[in-house]
C-alpha positions in Angstrom: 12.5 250.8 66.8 14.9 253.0 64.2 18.3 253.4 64.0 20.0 256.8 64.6 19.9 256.3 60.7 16.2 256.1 60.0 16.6 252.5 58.9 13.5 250.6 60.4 15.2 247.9 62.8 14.6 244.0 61.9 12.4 242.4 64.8 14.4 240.2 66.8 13.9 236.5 66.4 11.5 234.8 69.3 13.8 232.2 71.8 12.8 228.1 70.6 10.8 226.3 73.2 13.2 224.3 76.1 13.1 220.2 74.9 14.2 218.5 78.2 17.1 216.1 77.3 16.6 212.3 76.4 16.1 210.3 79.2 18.8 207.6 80.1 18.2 204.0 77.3 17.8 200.6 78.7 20.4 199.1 80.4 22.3 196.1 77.8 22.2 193.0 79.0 18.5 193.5 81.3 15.7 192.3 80.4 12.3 193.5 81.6 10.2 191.9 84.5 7.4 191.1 81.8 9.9 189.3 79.5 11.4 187.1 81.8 7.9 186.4 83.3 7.0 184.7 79.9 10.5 183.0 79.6 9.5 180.6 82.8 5.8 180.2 81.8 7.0 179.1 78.5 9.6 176.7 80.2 7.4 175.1 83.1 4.7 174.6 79.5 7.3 172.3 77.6 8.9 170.6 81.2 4.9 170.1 81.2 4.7 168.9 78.2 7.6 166.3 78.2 6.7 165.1 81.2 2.8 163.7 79.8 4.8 162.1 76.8 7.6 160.5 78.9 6.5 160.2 82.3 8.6 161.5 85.6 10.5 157.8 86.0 11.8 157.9 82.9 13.5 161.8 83.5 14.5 160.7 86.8 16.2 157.4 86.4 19.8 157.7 85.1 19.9 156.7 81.3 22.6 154.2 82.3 20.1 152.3 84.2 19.1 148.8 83.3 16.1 146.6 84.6 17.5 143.1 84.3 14.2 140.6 85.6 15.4 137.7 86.5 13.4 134.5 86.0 14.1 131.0 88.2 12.8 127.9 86.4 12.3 124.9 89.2 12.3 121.5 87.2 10.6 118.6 88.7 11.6 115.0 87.5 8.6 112.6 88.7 9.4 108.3 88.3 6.9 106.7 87.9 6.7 102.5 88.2 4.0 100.9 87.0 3.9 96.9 87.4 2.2 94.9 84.9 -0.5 92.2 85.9 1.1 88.4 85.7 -2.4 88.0 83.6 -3.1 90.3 80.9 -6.5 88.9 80.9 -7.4 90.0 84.3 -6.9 93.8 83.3 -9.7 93.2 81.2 -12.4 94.3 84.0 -12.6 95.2 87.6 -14.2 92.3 88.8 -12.0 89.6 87.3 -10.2 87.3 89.8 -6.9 88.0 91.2 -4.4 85.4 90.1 -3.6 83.3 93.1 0.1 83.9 94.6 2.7 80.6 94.9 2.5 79.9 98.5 5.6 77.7 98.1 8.8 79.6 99.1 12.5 78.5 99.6 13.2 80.7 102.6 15.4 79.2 105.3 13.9 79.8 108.7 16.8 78.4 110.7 19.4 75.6 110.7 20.6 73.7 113.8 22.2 70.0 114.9 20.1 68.6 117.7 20.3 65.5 119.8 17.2 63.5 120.5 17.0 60.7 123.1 14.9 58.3 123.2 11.2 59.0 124.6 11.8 63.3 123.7 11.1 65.2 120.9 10.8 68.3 118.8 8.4 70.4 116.9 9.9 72.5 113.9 8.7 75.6 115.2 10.8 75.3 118.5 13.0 78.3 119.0 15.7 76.8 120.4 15.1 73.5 119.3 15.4 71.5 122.5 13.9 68.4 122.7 11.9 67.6 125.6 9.4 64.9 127.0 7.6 63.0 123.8 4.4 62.8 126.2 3.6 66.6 125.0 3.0 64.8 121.2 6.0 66.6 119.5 5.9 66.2 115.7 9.1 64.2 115.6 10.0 62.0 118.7 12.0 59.1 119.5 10.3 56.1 121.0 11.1 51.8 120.6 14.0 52.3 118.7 12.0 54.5 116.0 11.8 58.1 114.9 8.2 59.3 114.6 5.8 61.9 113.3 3.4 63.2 115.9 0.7 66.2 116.0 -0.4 65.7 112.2 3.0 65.6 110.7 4.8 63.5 107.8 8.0 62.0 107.3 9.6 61.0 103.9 12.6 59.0 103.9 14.9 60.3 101.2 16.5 58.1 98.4 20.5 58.7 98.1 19.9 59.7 94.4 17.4 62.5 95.7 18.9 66.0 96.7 18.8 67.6 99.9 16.5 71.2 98.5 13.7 72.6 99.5 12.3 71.5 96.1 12.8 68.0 97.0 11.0 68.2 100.4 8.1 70.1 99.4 7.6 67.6 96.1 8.0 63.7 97.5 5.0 62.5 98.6 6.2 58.7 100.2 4.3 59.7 103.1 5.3 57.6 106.3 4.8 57.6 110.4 8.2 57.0 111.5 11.8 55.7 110.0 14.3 53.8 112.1 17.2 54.7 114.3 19.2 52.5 113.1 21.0 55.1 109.8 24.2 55.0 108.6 26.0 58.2 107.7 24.5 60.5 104.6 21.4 58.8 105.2 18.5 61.7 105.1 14.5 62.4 105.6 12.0 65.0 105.5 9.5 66.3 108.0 6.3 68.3 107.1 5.1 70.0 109.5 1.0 71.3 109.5 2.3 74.7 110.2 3.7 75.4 106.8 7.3 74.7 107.5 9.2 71.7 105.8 12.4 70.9 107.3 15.4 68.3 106.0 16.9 65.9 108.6 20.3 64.4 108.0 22.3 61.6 110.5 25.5 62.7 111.8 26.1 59.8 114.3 24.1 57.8 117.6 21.4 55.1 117.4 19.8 52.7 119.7 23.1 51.6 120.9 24.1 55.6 122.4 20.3 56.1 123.6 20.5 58.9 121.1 20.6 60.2 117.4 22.3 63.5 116.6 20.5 65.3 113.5 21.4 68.4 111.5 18.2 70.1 110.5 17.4 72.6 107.6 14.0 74.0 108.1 12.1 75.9 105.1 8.9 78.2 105.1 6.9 76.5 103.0 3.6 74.7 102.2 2.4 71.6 99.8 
């Protein structure tokens, strides 16, 4: 085109392309599905991890918990007694010979006062000790004005010197059938009997006169 001049016109300038505005930026503060998606895989890896090292009790039980084991010792006291042999000797072997116990022993089996008449009579072993008919041979009876040993027995009569003990009854040997009524106080004698008991006889009062003799009797379990 020309102006009303003649003057050639300058072309008119060609309109710039539309550029469609920026879209709206990321929201602060938001993180992307894919981002937070390898946050907890990277998590659950070391809670993974931790827990091969350390094992789950040891996460899960308190660190102020303590294991106290406690440990109960029983003790036992055992006594034992052990008695030596009376011969050393005999220890020696397993076939050797016992060594032979004392059969003598001072044990008092009973004491009693008993009256004997004449033709009755006692055996040590008589529990009560009650004299009765001298025709059953009693080991100590009275008969003719004499007290005597029947049924295997022995009587000792007893100097005044000599004490009234076992020891003394189960040692004298002045063996004799039969010792007079006729005693006078403190007189004494022994009895042995074939049953193993020795028994000490002592006068406390009668005699022929009184048709009987009162005796206090000690009677051991014993042997000769």
């Amino acid at each position: 085109m020309s102006s009303s001049s003649g003057a050639p016109l300058p072309s008119p300038t060609p309109p710039r392309p539309s550029v469609p505005p920026p879209g709206p930026g990321p929201t602060p503060g938001r993180r992307r599905p894919g981002e937070l998606a390898a946050w907890i895989s990277a998590i659950t890896g070391l809670f993974g991890l931790a827990l091969g090292f350390v094992g789950l009790p040891a996460l899960v039980t308190p660190p102020t918990g303590v294991q106290v084991t406690t440990t109960a010792t029983a003790t036992v006291t055992a006594t034992a007694t052990v008695t030596a042999p009376s011969n050393p000797s005999s220890a020696a072997g397993a076939s050797a010979s016992p060594t032979p116990t004392n059969t003598q022993s001072s044990e008092v089996v009973r004491t009693a006062t008993v009256e004997i008449a004449d033709d009755y009579g006692i055996d040590l072993d008589d529990n009560p000790l009650r004299p009765v008919s001298r025709d059953e041979d009693k080991e100590l009876y009275w008969y003719q004005g004499s007290l005597r040993a029947g049924k295997g027995a022995e009587l000792v009569l007893l100097e005044r010197k000599e004490s009234s003990t076992f020891d003394t009854c189960s040692t004298v040997t002045r063996f004799q059938d039969k010792v007079s009524v006729y005693m006078e106080n403190g007189e004494r004698f022994c009895v042995i009997s074939p049953t193993g008991l020795i028994g000490l006889a002592e006068y406390v009062r009668g005699g022929s006169q009184e048709n009987y003799i009162t005796l206090k009797l000690t009677i051991w379990k014993g042997s000769y």
